[in-house]
FIVEX-124942 format. One record per residue: x, y, z negated of N, C-alpha, C, O in turn; residue in three letters. Coordinates in pm, whole numbers, padded with zeros to 5 digits, always signed. Example, Ala and Ser with C-alpha at 12.3 -4.5 7.8 and 13.67 -1.06 7.14 Angstrom:
% residues 2
+01319-00569-00780+01230-00450-00780+01320-00330-00780+01424-00332-00846Ala;+01285-00225-00708+01367-00106-00714+01290+00003-00787+01341+00114-00804Ser;
This chain:
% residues 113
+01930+02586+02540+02062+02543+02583+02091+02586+02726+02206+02597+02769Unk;+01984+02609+02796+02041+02610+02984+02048+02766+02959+02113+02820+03049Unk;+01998+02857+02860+02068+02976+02853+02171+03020+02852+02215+03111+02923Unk;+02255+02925+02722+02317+02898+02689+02449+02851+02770+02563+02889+02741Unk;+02422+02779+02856+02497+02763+02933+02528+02858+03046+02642+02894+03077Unk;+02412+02896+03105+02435+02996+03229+02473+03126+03190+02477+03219+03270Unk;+02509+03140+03042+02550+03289+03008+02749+03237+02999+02851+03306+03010Unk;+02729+03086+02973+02892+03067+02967+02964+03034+03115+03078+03046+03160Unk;+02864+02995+03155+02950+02970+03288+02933+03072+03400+03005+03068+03500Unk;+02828+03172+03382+02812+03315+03502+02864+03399+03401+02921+03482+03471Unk;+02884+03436+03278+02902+03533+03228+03131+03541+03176+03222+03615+03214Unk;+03127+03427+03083+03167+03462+02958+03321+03414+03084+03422+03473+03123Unk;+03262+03282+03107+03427+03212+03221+03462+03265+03328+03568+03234+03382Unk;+03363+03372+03385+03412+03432+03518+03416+03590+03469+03508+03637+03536Unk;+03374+03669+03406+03422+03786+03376+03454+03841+03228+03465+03962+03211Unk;+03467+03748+03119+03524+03812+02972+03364+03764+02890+03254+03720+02923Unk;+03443+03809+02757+03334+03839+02663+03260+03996+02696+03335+04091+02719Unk;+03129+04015+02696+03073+04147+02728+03084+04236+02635+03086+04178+02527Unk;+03093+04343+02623+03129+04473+02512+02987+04478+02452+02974+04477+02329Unk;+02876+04484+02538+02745+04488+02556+02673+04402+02607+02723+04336+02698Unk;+02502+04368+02555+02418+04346+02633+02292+04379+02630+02224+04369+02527Unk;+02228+04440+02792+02114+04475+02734+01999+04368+02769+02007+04287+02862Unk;+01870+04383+02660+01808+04297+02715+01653+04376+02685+01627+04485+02635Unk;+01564+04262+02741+01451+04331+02727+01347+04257+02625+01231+04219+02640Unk;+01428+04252+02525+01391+04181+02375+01344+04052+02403+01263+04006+02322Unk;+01385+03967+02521+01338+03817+02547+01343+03769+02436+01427+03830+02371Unk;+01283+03666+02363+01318+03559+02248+01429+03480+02302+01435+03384+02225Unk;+01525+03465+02393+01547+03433+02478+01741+03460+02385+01832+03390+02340Unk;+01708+03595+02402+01861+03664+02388+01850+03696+02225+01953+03733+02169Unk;+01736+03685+02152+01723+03731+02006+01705+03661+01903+01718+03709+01791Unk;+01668+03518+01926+01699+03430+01862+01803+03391+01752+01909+03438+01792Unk;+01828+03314+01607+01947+03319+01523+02052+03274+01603+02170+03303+01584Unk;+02020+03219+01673+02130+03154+01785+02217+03255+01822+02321+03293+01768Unk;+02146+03301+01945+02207+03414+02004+02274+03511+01936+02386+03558+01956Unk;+02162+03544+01823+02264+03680+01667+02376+03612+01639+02476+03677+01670Unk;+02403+03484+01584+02532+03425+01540+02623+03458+01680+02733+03501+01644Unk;+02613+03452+01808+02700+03444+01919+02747+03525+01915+02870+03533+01913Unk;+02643+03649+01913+02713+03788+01982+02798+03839+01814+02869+03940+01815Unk;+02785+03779+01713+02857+03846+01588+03009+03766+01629+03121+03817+01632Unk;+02983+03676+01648+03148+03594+01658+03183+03653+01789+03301+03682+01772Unk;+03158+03682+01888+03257+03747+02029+03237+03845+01993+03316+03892+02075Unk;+03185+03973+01916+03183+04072+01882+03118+04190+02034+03150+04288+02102Unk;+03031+04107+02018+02911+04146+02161+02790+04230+02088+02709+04191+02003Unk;+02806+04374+02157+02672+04408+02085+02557+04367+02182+02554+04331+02300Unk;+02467+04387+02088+02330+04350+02145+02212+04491+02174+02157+04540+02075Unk;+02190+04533+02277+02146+04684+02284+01958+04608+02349+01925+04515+02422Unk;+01885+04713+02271+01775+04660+02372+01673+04784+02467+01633+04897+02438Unk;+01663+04716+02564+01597+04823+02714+01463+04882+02623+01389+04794+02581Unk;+01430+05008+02593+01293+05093+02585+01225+05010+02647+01283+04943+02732Unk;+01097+04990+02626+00960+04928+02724+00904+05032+02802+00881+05135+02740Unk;+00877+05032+02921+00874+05157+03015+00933+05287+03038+00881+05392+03077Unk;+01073+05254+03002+01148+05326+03026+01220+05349+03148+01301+05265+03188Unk;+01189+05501+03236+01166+05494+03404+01314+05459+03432+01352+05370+03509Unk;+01410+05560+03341+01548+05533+03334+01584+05369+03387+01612+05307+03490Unk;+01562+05349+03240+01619+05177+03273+01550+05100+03344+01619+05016+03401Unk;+01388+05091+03375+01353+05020+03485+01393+05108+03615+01351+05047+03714Unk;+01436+05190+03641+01462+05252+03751+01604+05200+03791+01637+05192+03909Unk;+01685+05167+03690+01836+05112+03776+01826+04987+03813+01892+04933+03902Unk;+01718+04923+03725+01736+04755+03747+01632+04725+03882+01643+04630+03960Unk;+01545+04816+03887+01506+04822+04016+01591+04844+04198+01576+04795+04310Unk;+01694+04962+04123+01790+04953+04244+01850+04831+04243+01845+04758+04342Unk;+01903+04801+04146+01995+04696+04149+01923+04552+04279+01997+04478+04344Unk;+01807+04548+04285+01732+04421+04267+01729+04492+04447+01788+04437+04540Unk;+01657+04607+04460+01639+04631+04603+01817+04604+04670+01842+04546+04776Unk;+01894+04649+04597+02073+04636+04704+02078+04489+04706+02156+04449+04793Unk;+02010+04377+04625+02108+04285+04633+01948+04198+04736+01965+04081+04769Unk;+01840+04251+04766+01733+04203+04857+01793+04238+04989+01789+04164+05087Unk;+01866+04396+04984+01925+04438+05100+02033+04356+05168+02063+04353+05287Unk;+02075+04304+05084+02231+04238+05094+02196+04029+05200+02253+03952+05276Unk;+02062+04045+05119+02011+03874+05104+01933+03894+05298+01958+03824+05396Unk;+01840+04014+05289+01818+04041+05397+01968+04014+05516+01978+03937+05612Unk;+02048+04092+05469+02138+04083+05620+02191+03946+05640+02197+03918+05760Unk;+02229+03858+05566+02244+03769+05523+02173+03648+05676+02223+03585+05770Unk;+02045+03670+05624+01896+03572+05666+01918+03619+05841+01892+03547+05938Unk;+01969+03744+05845+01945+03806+05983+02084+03747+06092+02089+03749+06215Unk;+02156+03711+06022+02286+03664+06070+02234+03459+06110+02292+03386+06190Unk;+02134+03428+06036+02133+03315+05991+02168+03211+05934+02257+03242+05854Unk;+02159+03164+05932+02169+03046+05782+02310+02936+05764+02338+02848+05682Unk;+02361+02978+05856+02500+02934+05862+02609+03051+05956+02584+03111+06061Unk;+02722+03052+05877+02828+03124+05966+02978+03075+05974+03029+03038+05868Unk;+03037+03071+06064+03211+03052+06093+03276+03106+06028+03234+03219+06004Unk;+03432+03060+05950+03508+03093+05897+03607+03139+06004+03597+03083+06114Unk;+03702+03234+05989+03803+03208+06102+03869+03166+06112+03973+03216+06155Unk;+03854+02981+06063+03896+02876+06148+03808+02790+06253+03832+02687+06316Unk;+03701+02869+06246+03598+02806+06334+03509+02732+06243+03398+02780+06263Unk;+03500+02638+06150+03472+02608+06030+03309+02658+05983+03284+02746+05900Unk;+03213+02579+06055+03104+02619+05978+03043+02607+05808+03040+02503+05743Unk;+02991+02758+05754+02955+02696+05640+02824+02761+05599+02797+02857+05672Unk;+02741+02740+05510+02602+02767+05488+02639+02914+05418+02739+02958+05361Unk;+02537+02955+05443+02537+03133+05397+02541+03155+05264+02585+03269+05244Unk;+02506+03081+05134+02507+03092+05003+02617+03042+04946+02601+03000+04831Unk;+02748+03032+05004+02862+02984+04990+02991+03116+05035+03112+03132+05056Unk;+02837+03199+05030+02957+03390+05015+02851+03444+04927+02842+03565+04951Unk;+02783+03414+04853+02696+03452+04734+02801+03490+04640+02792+03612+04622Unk;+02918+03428+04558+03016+03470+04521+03095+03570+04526+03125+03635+04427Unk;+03145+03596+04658+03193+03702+04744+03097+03829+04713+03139+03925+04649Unk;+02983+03824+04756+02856+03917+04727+02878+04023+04561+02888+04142+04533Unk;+02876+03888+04484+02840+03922+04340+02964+04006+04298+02949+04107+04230Unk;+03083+03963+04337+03237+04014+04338+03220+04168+04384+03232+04249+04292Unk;+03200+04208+04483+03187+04300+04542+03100+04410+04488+03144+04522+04462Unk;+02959+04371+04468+02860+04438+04395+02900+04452+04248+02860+04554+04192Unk;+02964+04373+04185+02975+04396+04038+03112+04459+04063+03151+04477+03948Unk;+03200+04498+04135+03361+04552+04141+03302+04764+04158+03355+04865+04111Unk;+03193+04750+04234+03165+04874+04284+03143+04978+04204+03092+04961+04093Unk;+03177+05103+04250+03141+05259+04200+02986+05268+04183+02937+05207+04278Unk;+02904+05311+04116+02791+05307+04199+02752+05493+04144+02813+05536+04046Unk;+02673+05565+04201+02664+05674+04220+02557+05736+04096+02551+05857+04073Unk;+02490+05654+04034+02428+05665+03899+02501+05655+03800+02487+05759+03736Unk;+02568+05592+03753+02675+05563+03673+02765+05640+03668+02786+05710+03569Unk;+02852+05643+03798+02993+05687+03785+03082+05624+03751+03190+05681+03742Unk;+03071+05462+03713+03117+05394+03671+03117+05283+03721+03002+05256+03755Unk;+03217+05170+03753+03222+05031+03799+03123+04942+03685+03091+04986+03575Unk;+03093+04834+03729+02992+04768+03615+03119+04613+03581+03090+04527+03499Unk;
């Protein structure tokens, strides 16, 4: 169920039903559960090769930009001003972050995600 949930409330309510998903055959995402889901939103279900340099190679970038991102973050410290003066804790532009990174071109692709 907390799958379940965090795929409806990060996935399905803030950006659509997915065209796709890939996974890395978790029991997780393959379950009758999950098969009944993705047949009714009409979600395919694609699954990642096992050592495949390709696909562990993007999800690897992915993971270093958003360490890069968490880094500058930590370096600013742990709280910052709005410009109303307005202090607020740094994981309260995590949102902002995800917006940005998921809106982007990225140079492997060629494609926005």
């Amino acid at each position: 169920m907390d799958t379940a949930l965090f795929f409806w409330n990060t996935m399905i309510s803030t950006c659509g039903v997915p065209k796709i998903i890939i996974s890395d055959r978790d029991p997780k995402f393959t379950s009758e559960f999950w098969t009944n889901l993705y047949d009714m939103l009409g979600t395919k279900l694609a699954f990642s090769t096992a050592y495949h340099p390709q696909t562990d190679g993007l999800a690897e970038r992915m993971i270093q930009t958003m360490e890069d991102i968490l880094r500058i973050f930590y370096a600013y410290g742990m709280e910052y001003k709005d410009h109303e003066g307005y202090t607020h804790d740094w994981f309260t532009l995590l949102p902002a972050v995800q917006l940005a990174y998921n809106t982007c071109q990225y140079s492997t692709t060629g494609k926005k995600y």
